[in-house]
Every structure is written in C-alpha cells, then in structure tokens.
C-alpha positions as CSV (number, residue, x, y, z in Angstrom):
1,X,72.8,-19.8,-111.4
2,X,70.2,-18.3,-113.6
3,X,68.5,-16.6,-110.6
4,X,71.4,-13.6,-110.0
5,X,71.5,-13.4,-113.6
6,X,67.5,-12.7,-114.0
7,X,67.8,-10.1,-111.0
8,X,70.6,-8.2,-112.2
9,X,69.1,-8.1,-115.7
10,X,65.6,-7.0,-114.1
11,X,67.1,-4.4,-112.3
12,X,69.2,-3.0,-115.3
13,X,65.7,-2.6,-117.3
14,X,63.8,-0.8,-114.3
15,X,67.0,1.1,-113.9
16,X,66.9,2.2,-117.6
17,X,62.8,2.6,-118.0
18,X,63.5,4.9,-114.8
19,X,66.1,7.0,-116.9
20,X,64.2,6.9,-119.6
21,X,60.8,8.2,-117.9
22,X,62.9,11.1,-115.9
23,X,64.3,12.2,-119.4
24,X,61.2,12.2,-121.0
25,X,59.9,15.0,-118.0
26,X,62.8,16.6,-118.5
27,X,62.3,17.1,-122.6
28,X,58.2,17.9,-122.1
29,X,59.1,20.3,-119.1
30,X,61.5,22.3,-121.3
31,X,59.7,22.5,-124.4
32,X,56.6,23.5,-121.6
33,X,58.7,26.3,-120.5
34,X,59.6,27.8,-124.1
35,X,56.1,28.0,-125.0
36,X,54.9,30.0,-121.4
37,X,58.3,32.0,-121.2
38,X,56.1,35.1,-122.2
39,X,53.6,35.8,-119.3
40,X,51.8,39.2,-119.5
41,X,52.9,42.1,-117.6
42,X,49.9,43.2,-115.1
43,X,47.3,45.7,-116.4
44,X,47.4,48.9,-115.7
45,X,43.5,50.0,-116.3
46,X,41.0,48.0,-117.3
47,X,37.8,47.8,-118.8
48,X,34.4,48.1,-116.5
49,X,31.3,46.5,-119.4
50,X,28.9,48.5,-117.4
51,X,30.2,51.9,-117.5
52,X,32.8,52.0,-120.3
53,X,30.7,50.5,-123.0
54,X,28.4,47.5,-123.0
55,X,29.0,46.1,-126.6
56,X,32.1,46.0,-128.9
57,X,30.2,47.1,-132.3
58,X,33.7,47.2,-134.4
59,X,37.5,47.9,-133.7
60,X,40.6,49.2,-136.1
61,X,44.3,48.9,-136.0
62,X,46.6,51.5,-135.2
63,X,49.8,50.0,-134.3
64,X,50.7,47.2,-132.3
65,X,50.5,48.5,-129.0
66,X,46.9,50.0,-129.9
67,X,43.5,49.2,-131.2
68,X,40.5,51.6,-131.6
69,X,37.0,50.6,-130.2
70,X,33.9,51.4,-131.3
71,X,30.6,50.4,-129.2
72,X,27.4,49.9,-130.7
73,X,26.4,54.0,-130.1
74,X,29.3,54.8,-132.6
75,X,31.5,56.2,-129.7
76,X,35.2,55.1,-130.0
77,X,37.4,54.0,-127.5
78,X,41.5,54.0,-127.1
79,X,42.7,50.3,-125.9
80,X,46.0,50.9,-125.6
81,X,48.5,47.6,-124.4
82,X,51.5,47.6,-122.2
83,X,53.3,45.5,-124.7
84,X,53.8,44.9,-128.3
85,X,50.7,42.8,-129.1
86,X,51.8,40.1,-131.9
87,X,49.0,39.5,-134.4
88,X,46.9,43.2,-133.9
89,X,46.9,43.8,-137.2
90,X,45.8,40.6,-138.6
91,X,43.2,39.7,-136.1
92,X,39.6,39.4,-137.3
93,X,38.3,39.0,-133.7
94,X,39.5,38.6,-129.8
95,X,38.0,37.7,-126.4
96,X,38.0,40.2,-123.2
97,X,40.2,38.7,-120.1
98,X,39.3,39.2,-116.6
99,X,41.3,39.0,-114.0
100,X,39.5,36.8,-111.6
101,X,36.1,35.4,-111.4
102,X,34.5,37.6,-109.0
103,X,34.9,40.3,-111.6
104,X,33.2,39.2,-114.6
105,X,32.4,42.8,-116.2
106,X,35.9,44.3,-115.2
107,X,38.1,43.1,-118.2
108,X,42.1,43.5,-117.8
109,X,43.0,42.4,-121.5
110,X,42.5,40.7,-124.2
111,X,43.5,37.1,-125.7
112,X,44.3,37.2,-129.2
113,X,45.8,34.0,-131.0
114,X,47.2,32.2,-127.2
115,X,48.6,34.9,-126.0
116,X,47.0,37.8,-123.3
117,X,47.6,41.6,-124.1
118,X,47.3,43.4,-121.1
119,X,45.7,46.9,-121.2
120,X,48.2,50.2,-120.2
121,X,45.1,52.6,-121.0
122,X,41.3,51.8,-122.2
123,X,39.9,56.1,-122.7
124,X,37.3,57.5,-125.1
125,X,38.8,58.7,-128.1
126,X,39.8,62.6,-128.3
C-alpha cells in the first residue's frame, strides 16, 4: 500500500525540482538578455597601430560621440564613435578592440567600462 504512495510522491518532487530548474533558466536567461541588449553597431574605420600612430601618449573629451588622440610625437587624432559612448567623459583610461584575431594592429573600437564603442571615423586632427 505504501509502495504507490512512495512513487507518486517521488514523482511529484522530480516533477517540481524539474519546474523549478526550467524557471530558474528562464530568470538567469532574462536577466542575461537585459544586460547584452546593447550590442555595438559595426565600425565604420578603424584604427591601423602601424600607420596611424603607434602609441596613445594622452587623449581629451569632446563630447560623447568623440575623443581627441594624441600619440607620443604630439600629433592629435579625431576618434570619432558611431554611437553615444556612456562614460567618455569620465574615463581615466580604455583598451583598443579588434575585430578578430588575425588583425591584432587593426583596432575597430574601444572598451570603456563593459561596453564596446565602435569607431565612425579615426582622422588626424585639422
């Protein structure tokens, strides 16, 4: 008599850790998906180290689309983004992005705080 009892009270609990582990997915998944909902547009120019400039000396704010560049010859530089860029004006420092690993001195953007700026235009100042 106790044997259908065990079984159907087995197979409520694997029913309900089953339920319980596809909600769990479910929660992690979505709060996944709100944190990459942003992904960066492509880049539109990029930066080459060996022909644009080799070392990034120092670098300004100018709005939060745009940074200016200077390498260690004093020459500036435009990096110009294809998007608003959140935290431009308060960043203190930032890593180039490539876009793949055969192309380790052509850099597409930049990573500032998590997220990637992609560049619209990298150009010697006027």
């Amino acid at each position: 008599m106790l044997t259908p009892l065990n079984r159907l009270v087995a197979g409520v609990a694997v029913v309900a850790i089953g339920a319980a582990v596809v909600l769990g997915f479910r929660v992690v998944d979505a709060e996944d998906a709100a944190q990459l909902a942003h992904v960066a547009p492509f880049a539109q120019d990029a930066l080459t180290q060996a022909v644009d400039l080799n070392r990034i000396a120092g670098f300004r704010y100018v709005n939060d689309r745009m940074f200016e560049v200077t390498d260690e010859a004093g020459r500036q530089y435009n990096m110009q983004f294809t998007e608003a860029c959140p935290g431009l004006k308060e960043a203190k420092d930032f890593s180039l992005v490539t876009e793949s690993y055969r192309d380790m001195d052509r850099f597409t953007g930049i990573a500032l705080q998590g997220r990637i700026c992609t560049f619209k235009d990298f150009s010697p100042k006027q």
